[in-house]
VEXZANU-735165 format. One record per residue (C-alpha): x, y negated, z. Coordinates in steps of 0.02 Angstrom, whole numbers, padded with zeros to 5 digits, always signed. Each point is the difference from the previous one (the first is absolute). Layout:
<vexmis>
XYZ...
</vexmis>
This chain:
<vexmis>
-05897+02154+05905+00175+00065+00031-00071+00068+00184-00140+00111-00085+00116+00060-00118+00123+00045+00129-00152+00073+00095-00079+00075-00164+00196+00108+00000-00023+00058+00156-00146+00067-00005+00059+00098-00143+00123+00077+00118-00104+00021+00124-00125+00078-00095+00104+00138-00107+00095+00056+00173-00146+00031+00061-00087+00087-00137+00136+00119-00001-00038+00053+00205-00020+00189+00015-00168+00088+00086+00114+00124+00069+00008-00081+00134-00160-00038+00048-00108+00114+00117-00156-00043-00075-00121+00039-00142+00037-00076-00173-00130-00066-00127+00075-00017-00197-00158-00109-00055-00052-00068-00169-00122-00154-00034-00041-00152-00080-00023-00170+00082-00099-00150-00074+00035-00187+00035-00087-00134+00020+00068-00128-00074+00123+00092-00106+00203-00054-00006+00068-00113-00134+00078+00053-00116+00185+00001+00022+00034-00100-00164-00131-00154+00064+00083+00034+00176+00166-00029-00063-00048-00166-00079-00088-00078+00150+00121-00141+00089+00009+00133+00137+00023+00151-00072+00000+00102+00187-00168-00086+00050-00101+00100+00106-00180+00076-00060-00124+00082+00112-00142+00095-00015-00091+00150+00017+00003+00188-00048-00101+00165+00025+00099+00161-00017-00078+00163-00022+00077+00164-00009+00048+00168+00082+00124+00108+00080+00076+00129-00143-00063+00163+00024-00116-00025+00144-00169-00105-00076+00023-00096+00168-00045-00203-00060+00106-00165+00031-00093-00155+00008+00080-00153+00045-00076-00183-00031+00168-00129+00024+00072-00137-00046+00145-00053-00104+00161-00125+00018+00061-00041-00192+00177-00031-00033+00013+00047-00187-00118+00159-00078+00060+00165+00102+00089-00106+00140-00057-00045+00159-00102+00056+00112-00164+00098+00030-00078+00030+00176-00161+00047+00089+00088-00064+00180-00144+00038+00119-00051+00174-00096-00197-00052-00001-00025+00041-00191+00108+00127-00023-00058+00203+00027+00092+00169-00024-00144+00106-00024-00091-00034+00149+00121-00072+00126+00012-00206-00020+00122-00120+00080+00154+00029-00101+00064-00189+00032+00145-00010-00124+00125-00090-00133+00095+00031-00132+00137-00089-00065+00036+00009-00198+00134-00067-00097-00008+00051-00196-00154+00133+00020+00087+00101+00135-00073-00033+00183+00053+00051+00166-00130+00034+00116-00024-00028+00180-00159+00065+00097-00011-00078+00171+00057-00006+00136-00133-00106+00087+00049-00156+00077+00167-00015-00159+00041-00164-00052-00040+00034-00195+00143-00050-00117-00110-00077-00106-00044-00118+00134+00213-00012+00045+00054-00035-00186-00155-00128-00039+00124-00161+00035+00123+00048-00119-00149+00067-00120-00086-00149+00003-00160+00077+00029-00092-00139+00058-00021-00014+00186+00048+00177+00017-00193+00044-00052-00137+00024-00115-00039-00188-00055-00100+00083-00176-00089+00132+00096-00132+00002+00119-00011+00109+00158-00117+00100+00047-00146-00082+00051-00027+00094+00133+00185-00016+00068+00063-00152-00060+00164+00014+00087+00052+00178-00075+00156+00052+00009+00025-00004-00191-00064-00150-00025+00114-00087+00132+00166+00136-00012-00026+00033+00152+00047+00155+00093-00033+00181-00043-00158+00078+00043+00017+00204-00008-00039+00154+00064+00143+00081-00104+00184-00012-00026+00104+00040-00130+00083-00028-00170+00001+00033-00176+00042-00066-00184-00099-00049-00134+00009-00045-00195-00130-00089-00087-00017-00013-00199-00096-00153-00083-00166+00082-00081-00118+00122+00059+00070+00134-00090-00117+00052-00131+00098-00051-00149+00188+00013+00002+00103-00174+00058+00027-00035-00182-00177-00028-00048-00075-00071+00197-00047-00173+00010+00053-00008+00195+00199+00003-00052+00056-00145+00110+00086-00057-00135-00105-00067-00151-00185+00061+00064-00147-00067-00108-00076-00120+00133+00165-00049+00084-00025+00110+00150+00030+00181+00041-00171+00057+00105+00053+00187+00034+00151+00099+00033+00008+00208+00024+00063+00018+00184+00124+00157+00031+00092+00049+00154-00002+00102+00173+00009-00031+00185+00011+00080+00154-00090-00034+00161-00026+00020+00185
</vexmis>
């Protein structure tokens, strides 16, 4: 448990440095987007996760996210999958881009890696060795795959389900921050809190952030 924890830090780190990396710098176009994406099942409840003999045990499972760019009406649609640590930490990632869409342009292979509701995002490049497929021994996620989920039927050996290597047709970068709930009520009142949610699990989370792209 002492490893995750140590890992759990880092990824703190790593995640606020990069959260705080400036578009200046990048020669390409920017979407600020806004969503909401739906899990299936939801996270525990960091109070029940807490109390579990291992605390840092890894869930998995699935999410839709819908949303848009700010200011544009162009639509983000991304079906992925989801690496637990505790609620609003660890990692989220549609590696071989086949459910995920801006507007009408598809294969955006990509992960994100969040540590207390702030991500850092990484979009491509094909052929990368994803970190959620580097840090899965000293995760724990079993067999460095989806043992909960199952792949497409159609592709059983998907790159998500398996970690394996990026699929895109884009590269680039971004940062994202996700809030338990769907937003409709204010935090106080929302039954997806991570903390004390009415059936144990938080099911939704409002998805804000911005990336930039080749």
């Amino acid at each position: 448990m002492r490893r995750r924890v140590g890992v759990l830090a880092s990824l703190l780190v790593v995640a606020a440095m990069f959260a705080g990396v400036s578009t200046a710098q990048a020669q390409t176009e920017v979407c600020v987007f806004e969503g909401v994406a739906v899990l299936d099942p939801g996270i525990q409840n960091i109070s029940d996760d807490l109390g579990d003999p291992d605390p840092f045990d890894i869930e998995q499972g699935e999410y839709i996210f819908d949303g848009e760019c700010a200011g544009t009406g162009v639509e983000i649609h991304s079906d992925g999958y989801y690496d637990n640590i505790l609620c609003g930490s660890g990692f989220a990632h549609d590696l071989d881009g086949s459910g995920t869409a801006v507007g009408v342009l598809g294969g955006w292979g990509y992960e994100i890696l969040f540590a207390g509701g702030v991500g850092a995002l990484f979009i491509g490049p094909a052929g990368r060795d994803p970190l959620v497929n580097q840090l899965s021994g000293d995760l724990g996620i079993p067999d460095g795959d989806h043992q909960d989920v199952d792949p497409p039927e159609d592709d059983p050996d998907n790159a998500d389900h398996v970690h394996g290597p990026v699929e895109s047709g884009f590269t680039g970068h971004g940062a994202v921050w996700i809030t338990p709930g769907d937003g409709s009520v204010p935090p106080s009142e929302d039954p997806d809190n991570c903390i004390s949610s009415d059936d144990g699990t938080t099911d939704q989370f409002r998805v804000a952030g911005y990336f930039v792209a080749l």
